[in-house]
C-alpha positions in Angstrom: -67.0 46.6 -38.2 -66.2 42.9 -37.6 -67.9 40.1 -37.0 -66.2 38.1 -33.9 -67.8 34.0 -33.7 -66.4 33.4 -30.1 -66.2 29.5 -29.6 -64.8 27.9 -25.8 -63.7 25.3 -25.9 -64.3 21.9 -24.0 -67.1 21.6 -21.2 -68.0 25.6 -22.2 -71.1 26.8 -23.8 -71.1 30.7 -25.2 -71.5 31.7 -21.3 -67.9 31.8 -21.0 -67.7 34.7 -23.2 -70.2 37.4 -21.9 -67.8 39.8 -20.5 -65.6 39.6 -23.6 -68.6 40.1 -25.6 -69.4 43.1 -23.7 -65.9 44.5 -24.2 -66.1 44.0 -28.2 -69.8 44.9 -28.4 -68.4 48.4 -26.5 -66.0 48.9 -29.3 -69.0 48.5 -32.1 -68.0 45.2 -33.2 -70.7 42.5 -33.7 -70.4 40.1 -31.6 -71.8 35.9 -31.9 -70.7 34.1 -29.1 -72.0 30.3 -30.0 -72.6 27.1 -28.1 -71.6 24.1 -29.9 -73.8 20.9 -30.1 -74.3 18.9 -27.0 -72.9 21.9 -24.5 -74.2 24.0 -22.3 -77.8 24.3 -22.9 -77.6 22.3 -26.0 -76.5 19.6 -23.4 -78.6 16.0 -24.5 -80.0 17.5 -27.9 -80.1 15.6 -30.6 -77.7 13.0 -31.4 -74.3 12.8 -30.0 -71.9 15.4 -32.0 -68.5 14.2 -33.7 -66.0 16.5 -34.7 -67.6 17.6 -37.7 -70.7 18.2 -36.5 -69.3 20.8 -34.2 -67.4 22.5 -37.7 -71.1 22.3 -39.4 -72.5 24.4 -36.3 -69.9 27.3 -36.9 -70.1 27.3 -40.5 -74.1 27.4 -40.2 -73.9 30.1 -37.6 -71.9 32.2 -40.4 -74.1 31.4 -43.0 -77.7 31.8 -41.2 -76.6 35.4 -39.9 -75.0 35.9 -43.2 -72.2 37.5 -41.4 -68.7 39.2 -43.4 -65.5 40.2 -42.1 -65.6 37.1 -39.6 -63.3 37.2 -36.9 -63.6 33.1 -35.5 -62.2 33.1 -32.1 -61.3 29.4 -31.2 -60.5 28.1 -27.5 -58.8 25.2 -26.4 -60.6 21.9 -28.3 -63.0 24.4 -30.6 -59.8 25.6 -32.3 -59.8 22.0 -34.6 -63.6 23.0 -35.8 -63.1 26.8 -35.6 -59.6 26.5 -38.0 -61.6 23.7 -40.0 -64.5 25.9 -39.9 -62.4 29.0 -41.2 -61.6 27.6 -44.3 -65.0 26.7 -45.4 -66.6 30.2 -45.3 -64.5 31.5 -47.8 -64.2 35.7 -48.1 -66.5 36.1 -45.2 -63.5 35.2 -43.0 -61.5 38.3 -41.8 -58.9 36.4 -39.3 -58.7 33.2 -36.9 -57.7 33.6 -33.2 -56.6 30.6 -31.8 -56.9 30.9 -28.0 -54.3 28.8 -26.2 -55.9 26.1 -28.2 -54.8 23.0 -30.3 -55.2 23.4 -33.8 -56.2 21.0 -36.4 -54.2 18.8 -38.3 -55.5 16.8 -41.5 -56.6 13.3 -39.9 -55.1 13.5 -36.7 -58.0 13.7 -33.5 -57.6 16.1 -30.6 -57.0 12.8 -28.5 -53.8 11.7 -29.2 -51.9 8.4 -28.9 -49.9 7.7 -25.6 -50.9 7.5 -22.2 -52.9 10.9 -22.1 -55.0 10.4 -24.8 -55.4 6.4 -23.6 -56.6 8.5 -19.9 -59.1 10.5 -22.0 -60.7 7.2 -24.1 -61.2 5.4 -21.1 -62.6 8.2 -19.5 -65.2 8.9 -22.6 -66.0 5.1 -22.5 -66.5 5.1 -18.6 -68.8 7.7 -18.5 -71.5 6.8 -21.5 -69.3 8.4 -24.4 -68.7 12.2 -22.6 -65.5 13.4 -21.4 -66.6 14.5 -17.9 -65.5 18.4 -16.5 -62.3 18.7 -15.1 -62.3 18.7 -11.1 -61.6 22.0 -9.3 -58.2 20.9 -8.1 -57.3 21.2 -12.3 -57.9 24.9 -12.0 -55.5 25.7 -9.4 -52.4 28.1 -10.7 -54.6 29.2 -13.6 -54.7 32.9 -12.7 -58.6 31.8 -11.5 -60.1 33.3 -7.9 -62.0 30.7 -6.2 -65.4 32.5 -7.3 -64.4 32.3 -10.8 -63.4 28.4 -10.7 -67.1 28.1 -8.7 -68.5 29.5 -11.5 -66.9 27.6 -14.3 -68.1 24.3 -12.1 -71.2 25.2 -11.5 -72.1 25.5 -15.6 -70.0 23.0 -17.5 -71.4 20.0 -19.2 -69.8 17.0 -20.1 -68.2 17.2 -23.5 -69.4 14.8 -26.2 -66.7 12.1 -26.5 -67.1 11.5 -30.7 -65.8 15.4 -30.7 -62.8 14.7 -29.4 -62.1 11.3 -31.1 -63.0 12.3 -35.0 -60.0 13.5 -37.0 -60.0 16.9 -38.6 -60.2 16.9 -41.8 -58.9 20.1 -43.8 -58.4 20.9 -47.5 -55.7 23.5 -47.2 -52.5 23.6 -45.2 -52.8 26.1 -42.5 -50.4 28.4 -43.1 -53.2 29.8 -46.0 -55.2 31.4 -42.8 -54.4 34.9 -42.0 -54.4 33.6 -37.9 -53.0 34.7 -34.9 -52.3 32.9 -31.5 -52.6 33.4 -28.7 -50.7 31.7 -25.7 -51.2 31.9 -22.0 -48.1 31.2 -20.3 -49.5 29.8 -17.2 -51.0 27.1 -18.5 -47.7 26.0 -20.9 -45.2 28.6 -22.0 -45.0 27.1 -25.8 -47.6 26.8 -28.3 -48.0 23.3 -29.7 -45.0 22.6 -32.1 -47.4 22.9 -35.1 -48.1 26.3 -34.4 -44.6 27.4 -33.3 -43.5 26.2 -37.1 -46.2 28.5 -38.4 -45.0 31.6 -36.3 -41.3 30.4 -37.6 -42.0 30.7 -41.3 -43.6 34.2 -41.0 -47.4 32.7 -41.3 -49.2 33.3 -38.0 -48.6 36.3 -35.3 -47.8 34.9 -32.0 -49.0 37.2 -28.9 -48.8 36.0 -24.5 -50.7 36.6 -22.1 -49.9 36.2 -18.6 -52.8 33.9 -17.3 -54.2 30.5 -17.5 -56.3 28.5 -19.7 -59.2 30.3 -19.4 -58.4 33.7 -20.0 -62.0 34.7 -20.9 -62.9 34.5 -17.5 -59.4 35.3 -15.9 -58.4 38.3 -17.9 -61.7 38.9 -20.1 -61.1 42.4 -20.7 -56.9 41.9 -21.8 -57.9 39.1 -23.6 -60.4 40.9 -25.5 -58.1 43.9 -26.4 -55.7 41.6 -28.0 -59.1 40.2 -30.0 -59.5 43.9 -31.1 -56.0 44.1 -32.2 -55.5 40.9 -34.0 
C-alpha cells in the first residue's frame, strides 16, 4: 500500500483533490491530501508563509502521520516544496509526481526575472503581499466546463506572495529522485526545459495527458490512474 501526499498548487487548498482521493482511496491506497499554510481554510493563519514554510508543512505532514512508502504528488507551484520536500524525508519517500508543475531549482524562486515574473511582483505588492486568483477568462481552453471553473472560483484564496518569491533551496541534484511527470498538453505541450533534460538523461518518466492545468478537477479519475501507475 502507498501513501499518496496530494499538494495543488497555487490558490488550492486539499479540496481540489477529493475525487482523486476517492479514486486512490478505492484502490486501497492511503490517501493525505494537504492544505499548505495560508490556503484554503488555513487562509489568514498565522504568519505569512515563505517558500519554506510551505516545504516544513509537507515534511511535518509525513512525519506527524509517520507515513512510509510516500508517494508526494506536486501541482503547479507546490512542486518546488513537494520536490524540496521529497528529499528531506529520506526512505519514507516511494516516488514524486510532478503535476504539470515547475520544479525546484537550488536558489532560483518560482517568480522569475522578465516581464512575467515583474507582472507577478507588482501584483503581490498591490494586493497586501498575496498573489490574487486568476480571473475566469484564464480558465478558458483548459479542458474545464463552466461548473467546474465556478467551482474553482468560488474556493480559491489568494496565495501568499513570500511563497512564490523565496528561492528553493535543495541539497541534491534532482535527478537523485525516483520522479515522474506529468504534462497536460493543453496548457503547454513541453515540460519546463529543466525537466525535459531529466527525461533526456534517462532520470525521470515523462507521461501526457490531454487536458489543462487543472487536471484534478478536469480529468480526476485519468489523472489518478496515471498516479497509480507511476
Amino acid at each position: 500500500m502507498a501513501n499518496y501526499v496530494l499538494v495543488a498548487g497555487a490558490w488550492l487548498g486539499s479540496w481540489a483533490w477529493e475525487e482523486v482521493a476517492a479514486e486512490l482511496r478505492s484502490a486501497g491506497h492511503g490517501v493525505h491530501p494537504l492544505t499548505l499554510s495560508g490556503l484554503a481554510e488555513r487562509h489568514g493563519e498565522g504568519a505569512p508563509a515563505g517558500q519554506q514554510t510551505h516545504v516544513a508543512d509537507i515534511v511535518s505532514e509525513v512525519e506527524r502521520l509517520d507515513l512510509r512508502e510516500v508517494v508526494l504528488v506536486g501541482h503547479s507551484y507546490s512542486g518546488i516544496p513537494v520536490g524540496q520536500a521529497a528529499e528531506r524525508i529520506g526512505d519514507r519517500l516511494a516516488r514524486v509526481v510532478f503535476v504539470d508543475s515547475d520544479v525546484p531549482v537550488d536558489g532560483q524562486a518560482f517568480v522569475r526575472a522578465g516581464e512575467s515574473g515583474r507582472a507577478v511582483r507588482e501584483s503581490i505588492a498591490a494586493n497586501g503581499g498575496s498573489w490574487p486568483p486568476l480571473p475566469a477568462e484564464e480558465f478558458e481552453g483548459q479542458g474545464l466546463t463552466g461548473e467546474q471553473i465556478a467551482r474553482i472560483l468560488a474556493r480559491a484564496t489568494p496565495h501568499p506572495g513570500a511563497s512564490l518569491t523565496e528561492p528553493a533551496v535543495l541539497e541534491r541534484p534532482l535527478a537523485a529522485l525516483p520522479a515522474t511527470y506529468v504534462k497536460c498538453l493543453l496548457d503547454w505541450p513541453e515540460p519546463p526545459s529543466t525537466v525535459v533534460d531529466l527525461v533526456e538523461g534517462g532520470h525521470w518518466r515523462l507521461v501526457e495527458l490531454t487536458t489543462g492545468h487543472w487536471p484534478m478537477i478536469s480529468q480526476p479519475g485519468e489523472l489518478a490512474r496515471l498516479l497509480l501507475e507511476s
